[in-house]
C-alpha positions in Angstrom: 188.4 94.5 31.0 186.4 91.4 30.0 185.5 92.0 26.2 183.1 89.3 24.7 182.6 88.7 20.8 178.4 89.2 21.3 177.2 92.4 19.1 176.1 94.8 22.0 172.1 95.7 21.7 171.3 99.1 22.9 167.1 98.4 22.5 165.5 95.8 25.2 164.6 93.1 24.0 160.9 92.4 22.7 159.2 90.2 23.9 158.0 87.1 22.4 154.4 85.7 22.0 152.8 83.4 24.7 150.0 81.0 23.6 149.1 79.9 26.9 149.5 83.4 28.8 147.2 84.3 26.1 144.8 81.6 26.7 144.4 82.3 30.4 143.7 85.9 30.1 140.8 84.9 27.9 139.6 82.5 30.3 139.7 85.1 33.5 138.1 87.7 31.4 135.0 85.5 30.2 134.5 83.8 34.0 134.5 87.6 34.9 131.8 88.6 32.7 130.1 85.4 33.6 130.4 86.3 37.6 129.5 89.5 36.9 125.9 88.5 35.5 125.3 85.9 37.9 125.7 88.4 40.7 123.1 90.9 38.7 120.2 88.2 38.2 121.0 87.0 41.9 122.2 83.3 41.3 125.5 84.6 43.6 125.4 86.8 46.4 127.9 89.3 47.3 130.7 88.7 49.6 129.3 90.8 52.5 125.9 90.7 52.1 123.1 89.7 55.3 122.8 86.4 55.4 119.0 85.3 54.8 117.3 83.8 58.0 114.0 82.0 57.7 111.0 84.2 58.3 109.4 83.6 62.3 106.3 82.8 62.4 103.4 84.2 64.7 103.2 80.5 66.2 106.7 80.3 66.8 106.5 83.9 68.8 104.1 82.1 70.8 106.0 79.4 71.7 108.7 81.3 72.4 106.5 83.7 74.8 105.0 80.2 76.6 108.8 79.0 77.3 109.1 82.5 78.5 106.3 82.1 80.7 107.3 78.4 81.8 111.0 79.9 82.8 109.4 82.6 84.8 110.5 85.6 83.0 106.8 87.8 82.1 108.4 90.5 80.6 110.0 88.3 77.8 107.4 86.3 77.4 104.8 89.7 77.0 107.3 90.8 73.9 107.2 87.3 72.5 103.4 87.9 72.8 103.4 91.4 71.4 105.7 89.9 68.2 102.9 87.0 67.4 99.8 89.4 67.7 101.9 91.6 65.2 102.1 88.7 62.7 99.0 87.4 63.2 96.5 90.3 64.7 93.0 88.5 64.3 94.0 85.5 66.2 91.9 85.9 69.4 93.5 83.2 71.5 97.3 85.0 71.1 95.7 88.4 72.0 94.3 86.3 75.0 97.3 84.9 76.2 99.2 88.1 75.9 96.4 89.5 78.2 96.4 86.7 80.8 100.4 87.1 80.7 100.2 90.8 81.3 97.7 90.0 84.0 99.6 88.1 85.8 102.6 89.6 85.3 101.2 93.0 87.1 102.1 91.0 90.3 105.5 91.5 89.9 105.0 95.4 90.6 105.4 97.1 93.4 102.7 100.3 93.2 99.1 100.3 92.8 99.7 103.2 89.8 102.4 100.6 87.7 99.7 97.9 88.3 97.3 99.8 87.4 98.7 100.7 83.5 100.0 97.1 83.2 96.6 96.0 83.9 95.3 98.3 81.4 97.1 97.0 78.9 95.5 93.6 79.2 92.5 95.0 79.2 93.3 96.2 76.1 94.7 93.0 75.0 91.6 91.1 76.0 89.0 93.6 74.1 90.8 92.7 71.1 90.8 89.0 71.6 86.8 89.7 71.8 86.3 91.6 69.0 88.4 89.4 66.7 87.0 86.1 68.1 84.4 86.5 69.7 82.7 83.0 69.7 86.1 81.3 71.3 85.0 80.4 75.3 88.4 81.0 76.2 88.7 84.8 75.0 85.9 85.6 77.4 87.3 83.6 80.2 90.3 85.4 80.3 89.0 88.6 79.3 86.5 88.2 83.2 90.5 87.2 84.8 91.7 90.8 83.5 88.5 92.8 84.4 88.3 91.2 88.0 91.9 92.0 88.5 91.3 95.5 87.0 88.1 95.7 89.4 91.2 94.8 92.7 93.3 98.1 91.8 92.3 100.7 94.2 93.1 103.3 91.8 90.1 101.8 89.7 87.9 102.4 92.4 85.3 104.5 90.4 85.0 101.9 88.0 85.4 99.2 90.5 81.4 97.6 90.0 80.9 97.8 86.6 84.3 95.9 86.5 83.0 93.4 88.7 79.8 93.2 86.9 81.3 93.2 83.5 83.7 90.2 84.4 80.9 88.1 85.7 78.8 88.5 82.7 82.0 87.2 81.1 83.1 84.6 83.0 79.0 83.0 82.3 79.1 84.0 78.2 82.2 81.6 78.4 80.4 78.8 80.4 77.7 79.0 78.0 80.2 78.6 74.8 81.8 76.3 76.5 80.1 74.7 79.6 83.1 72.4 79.9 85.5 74.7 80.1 87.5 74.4 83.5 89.4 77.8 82.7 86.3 79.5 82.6 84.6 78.0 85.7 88.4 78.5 87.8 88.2 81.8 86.7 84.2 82.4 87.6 85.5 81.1 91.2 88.1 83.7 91.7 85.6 86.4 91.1 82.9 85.0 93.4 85.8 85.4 95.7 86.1 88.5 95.2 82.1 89.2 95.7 82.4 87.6 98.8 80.2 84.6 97.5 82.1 82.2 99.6 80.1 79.0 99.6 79.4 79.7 95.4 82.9 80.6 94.7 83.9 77.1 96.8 81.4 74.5 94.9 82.4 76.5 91.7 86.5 75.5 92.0 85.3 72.2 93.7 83.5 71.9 90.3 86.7 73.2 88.1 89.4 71.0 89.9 87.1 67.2 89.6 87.3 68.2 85.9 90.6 68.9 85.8 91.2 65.3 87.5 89.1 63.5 85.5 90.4 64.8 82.3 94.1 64.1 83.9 95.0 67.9 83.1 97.2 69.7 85.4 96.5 73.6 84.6 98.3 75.9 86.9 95.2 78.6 87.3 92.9 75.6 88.8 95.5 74.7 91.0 96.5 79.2 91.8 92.3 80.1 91.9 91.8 76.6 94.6 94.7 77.9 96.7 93.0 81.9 96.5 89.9 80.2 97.5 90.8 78.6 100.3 93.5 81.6 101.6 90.8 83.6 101.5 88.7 81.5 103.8 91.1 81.1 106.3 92.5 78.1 104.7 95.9 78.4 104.6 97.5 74.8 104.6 95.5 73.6 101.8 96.3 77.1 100.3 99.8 76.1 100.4 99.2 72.8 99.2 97.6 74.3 96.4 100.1 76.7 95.3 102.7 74.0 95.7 100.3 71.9 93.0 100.9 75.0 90.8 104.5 75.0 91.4 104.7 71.7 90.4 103.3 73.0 87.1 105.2 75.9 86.5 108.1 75.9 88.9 109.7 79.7 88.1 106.6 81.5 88.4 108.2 83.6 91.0 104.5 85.1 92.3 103.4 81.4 93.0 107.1 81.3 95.1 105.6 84.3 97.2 102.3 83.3 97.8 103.3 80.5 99.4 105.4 82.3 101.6 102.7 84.9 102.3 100.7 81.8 103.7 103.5 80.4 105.9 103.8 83.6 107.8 99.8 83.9 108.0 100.8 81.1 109.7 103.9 82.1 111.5 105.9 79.1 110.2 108.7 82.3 109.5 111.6 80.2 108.5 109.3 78.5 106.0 108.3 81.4 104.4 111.5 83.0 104.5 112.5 80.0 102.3 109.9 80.4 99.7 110.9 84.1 99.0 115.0 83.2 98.9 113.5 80.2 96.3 111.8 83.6 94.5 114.9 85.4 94.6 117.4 83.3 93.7 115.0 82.4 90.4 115.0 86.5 89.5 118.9 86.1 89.8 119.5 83.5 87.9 117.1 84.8 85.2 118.6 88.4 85.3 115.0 89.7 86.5 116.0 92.2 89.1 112.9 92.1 91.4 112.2 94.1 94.4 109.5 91.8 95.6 111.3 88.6 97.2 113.4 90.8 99.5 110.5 93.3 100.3 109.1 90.1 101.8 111.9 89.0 103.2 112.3 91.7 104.7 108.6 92.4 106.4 109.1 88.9 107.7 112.0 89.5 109.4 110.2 92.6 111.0 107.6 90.3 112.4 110.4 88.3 113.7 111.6 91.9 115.3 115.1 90.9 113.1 115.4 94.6 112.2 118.6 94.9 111.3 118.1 92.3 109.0 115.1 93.9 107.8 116.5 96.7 106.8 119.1 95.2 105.4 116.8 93.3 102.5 114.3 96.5 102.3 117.6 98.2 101.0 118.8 95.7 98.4 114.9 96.0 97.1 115.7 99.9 97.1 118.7 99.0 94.6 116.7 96.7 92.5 113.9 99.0 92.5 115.5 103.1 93.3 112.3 104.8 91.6 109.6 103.0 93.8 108.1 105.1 96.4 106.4 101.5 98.1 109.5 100.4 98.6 110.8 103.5 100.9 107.7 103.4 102.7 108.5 99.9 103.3 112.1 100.7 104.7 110.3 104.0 106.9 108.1 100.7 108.5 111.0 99.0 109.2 112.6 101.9 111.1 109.5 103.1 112.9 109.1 99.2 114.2 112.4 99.5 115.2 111.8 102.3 117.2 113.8 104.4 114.8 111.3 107.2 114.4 113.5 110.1 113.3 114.9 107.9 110.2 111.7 106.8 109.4 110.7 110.3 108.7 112.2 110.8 104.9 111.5 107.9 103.7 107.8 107.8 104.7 107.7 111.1 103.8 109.3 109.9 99.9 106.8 107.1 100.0 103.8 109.5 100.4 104.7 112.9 98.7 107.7 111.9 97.0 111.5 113.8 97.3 114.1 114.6 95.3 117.0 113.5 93.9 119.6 114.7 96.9 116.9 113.3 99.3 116.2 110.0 97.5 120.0 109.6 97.4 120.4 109.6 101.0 117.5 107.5 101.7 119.4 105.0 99.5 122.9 105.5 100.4 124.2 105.9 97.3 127.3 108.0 95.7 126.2 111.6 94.9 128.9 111.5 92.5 128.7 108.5 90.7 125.2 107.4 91.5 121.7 108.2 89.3 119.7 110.9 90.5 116.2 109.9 90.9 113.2 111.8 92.1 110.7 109.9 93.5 106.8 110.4 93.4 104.6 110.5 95.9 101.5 107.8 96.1 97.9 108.5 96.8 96.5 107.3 99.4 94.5 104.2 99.0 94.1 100.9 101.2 97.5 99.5 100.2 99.2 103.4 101.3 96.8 104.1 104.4 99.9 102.5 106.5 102.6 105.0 105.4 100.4 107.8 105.8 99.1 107.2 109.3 102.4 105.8 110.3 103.7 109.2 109.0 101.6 111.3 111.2 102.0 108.9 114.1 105.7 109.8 114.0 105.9 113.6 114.0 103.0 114.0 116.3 105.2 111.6 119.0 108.7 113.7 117.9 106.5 116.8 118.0 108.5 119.8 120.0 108.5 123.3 120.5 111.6 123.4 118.6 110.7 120.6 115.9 107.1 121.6 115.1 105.8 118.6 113.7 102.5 118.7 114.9 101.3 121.3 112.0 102.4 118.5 109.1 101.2 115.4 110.9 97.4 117.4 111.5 97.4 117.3 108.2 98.1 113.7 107.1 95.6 112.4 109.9 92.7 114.3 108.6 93.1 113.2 105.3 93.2 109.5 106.9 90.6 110.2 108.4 88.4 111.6 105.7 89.8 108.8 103.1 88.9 105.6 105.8 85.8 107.2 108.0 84.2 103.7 108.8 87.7 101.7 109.6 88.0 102.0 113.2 91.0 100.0 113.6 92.6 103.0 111.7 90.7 105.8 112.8 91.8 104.7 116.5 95.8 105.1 115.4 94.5 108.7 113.9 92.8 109.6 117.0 95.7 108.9 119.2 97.8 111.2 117.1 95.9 113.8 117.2 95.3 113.8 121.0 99.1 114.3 121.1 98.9 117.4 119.1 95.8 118.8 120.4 97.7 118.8 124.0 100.5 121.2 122.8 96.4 123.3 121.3 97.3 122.2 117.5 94.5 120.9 115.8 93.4 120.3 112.3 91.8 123.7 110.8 91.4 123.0 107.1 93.9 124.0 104.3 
């Protein structure tokens, strides 16, 4: 064993003093104090607190909703809209600008009833822009767009004059704030279109677009109301030239897209307008707007063509992008009864008009019972824009109409309510009559209930 001369120490050792441990501790515990108070009066902010972001302005809303706009997508551009009126609610011309947004945007839908409450909601819009400014010549200007597209709506039928009358008197208080302004005499000519004032509503955008030109200002509604104008006269290659004007202006306003395609097939230049609605599609894509519209086209065009399968393919991708419109299955029962597909036209004329449920819907779509949404549909009133599926509904079971499919007692039905909703149209009444001729030879006829 190793044995050493050192005195063994059984305590442990203490141990001795540091001046500059000491010093550093004093250090840390003041910058701690010093932190400490700092954080409390707010000269340093916590670790994990928000980071601040600069307050948005109303203006900047609005810039953001008119990019919106530019790009083609009307729904982001209406909540940029709503955001700015929230900032800045007795601003007139941003309450205006929502309204002529949610104007137009109202295009984009498929049934009379969702155009309908869109369009009520600029309405709304544009009665505040009034009230809040009412000496600004655009508020009334675009407050006469909203009402004469309100007046168009044939579920606003009852209300249908005074809308008209109530957007004229608009359309002149603007003129006389403002008799320069071209948006209020574009938008005067648009509703003397729609009075049938043909030669007036003509001078009136004649008038509107030599301003335009000699001010060198492009505005896409001169350029949309010329090509109206002149589509509604029968005009339909300057209507196209027109609308292409507008394109020029705002390129991804997708309803400018259709409406140049709509006036290629007036003019049966198919291929043409078959390229104007993919140009309309393939701008919903890219934007992530799923749209129904550019392939409900598509689609009808095809059917003139007597492309049904085709047809009925596009109708079908519109059903995806749109499941809960009943327009769009009366659209696809069209495309079967032209095909001369008459029993599978049945359900989905019969969705379109009275609506169906979810097991019903989801066979109409093809779609996985199991995996897929249910969705019950409902049923549209009839009105000029439904008249088709309804008589086109009774055409088809009174022609399938047999002893052992009794069709004849549903389809006496839908024809007399044609009949009593169109009594002058005799283009329509004639389709009726021949129905019920058919159903009147196996002695059923119409007896009330």
């Amino acid at each position: 064993m190793y044995l050493s001369d050192k005195r063994p120490e059984f305590r442990p050792a203490r141990p001795t003093s540091d001046p500059y441990r000491m010093m550093i501790w004093i250090v840390l515990i003041i910058g701690g104090i010093l932190l400490f108070r700092a954080v409390n009066i707010g000269q340093i902010q916590p670790l994990f607190s928000p980071t601040l972001t600069p307050t948005r302005t109303a203006q900047s809303f609005a810039l953001e909703g008119e990019t919106h706009f530019i790009a083609g997508d009307l729904n982001k551009s209406i909540a940029a809209y709503n955001n700015a009126t929230r900032l800045d609610p007795n601003n007139g011309e941003l309450w205006s600008e929502l309204a002529r947004i949610q104007t137009y945007s109202s295009n984009l839908l498929t049934t009379d009833k969702d155009r309908q409450k869109r369009l009520a909601e600029a309405l709304q819009s544009a009665d505040t822009a009034s009230k809040v400014s009412p000496d600004i010549s655009n508020v009334w200007a675009i407050r006469a767009f909203v009402l004469d597209w309100n007046a168009n709506n044939p579920l606003n039928i009852e209300f249908k004059d005074s809308y008209m009358t109530e957007s004229e008197q608009n359309a002149v208080r603007a003129l006389q704030l403002d008799n320069q302004n071209i948006l209020a005499l574009a938008y005067y000519a648009e509703i003397l279109v729609d009075q049938l004032k043909w030669d007036q509503s003509l001078q009136t955008i004649t008038q509107a677009v030599s301003r335009s030109n000699e001010r060198n200002e492009q505005i896409m509604d001169v350029h949309r109301v010329n090509a109206y104008v002149n589509e509604s006269l029968g005009n339909y290659d300057i209507a196209i030239n027109e609308y292409k004007e507008a394109l020029k202006i705002t390129p991804n306003l997708t309803f400018l897209h259709l409406s140049v395609g709509l006036n290629y097939r007036q003019l049966k230049q198919y291929d043409r307008a078959i390229e104007y609605f993919a140009q309309a599609a393939t701008i919903n894509e890219s934007l992530g707007v799923r749209d129904s519209l550019p392939y409900l086209a598509i689609g009808k065009t095809y059917t003139q063509m007597g492309e049904f399968f085709i047809a009925a393919r596009n109708v079908k991708k519109a059903i995806q992008y749109d499941p809960t419109s009943p327009d769009v299955y009366g659209q696809l029962g069209i495309v079967y009864f032209k095909s001369h597909n008459y029993e599978g036209s049945i359900d989905p004329l019969k969705c379109a008009i009275y609506g169906c449920d979810a097991d019903v819907s989801c066979t109409i779509r093809e779609c996985d019972p199991e995996k897929d949404e249910k969705i019950t549909i409902q049923g549209m009133p009839l009105s000029p824009n439904t008249v088709v599926y309804y008589y086109t509904y009774g055409s088809v079971l009174a022609g399938l109409h047999r002893k052992s499919q009794p069709y004849c007692d549903e389809a006496v039905k839908v024809l007399h309510k044609v009949r009593q909703g169109f009594p002058e149209d005799q283009t329509i009444l004639s389709i009726v009559q021949a129905s019920e001729d058919i159903c009147a030879s196996y002695g059923i006829v119409y007896s009330g209930g």
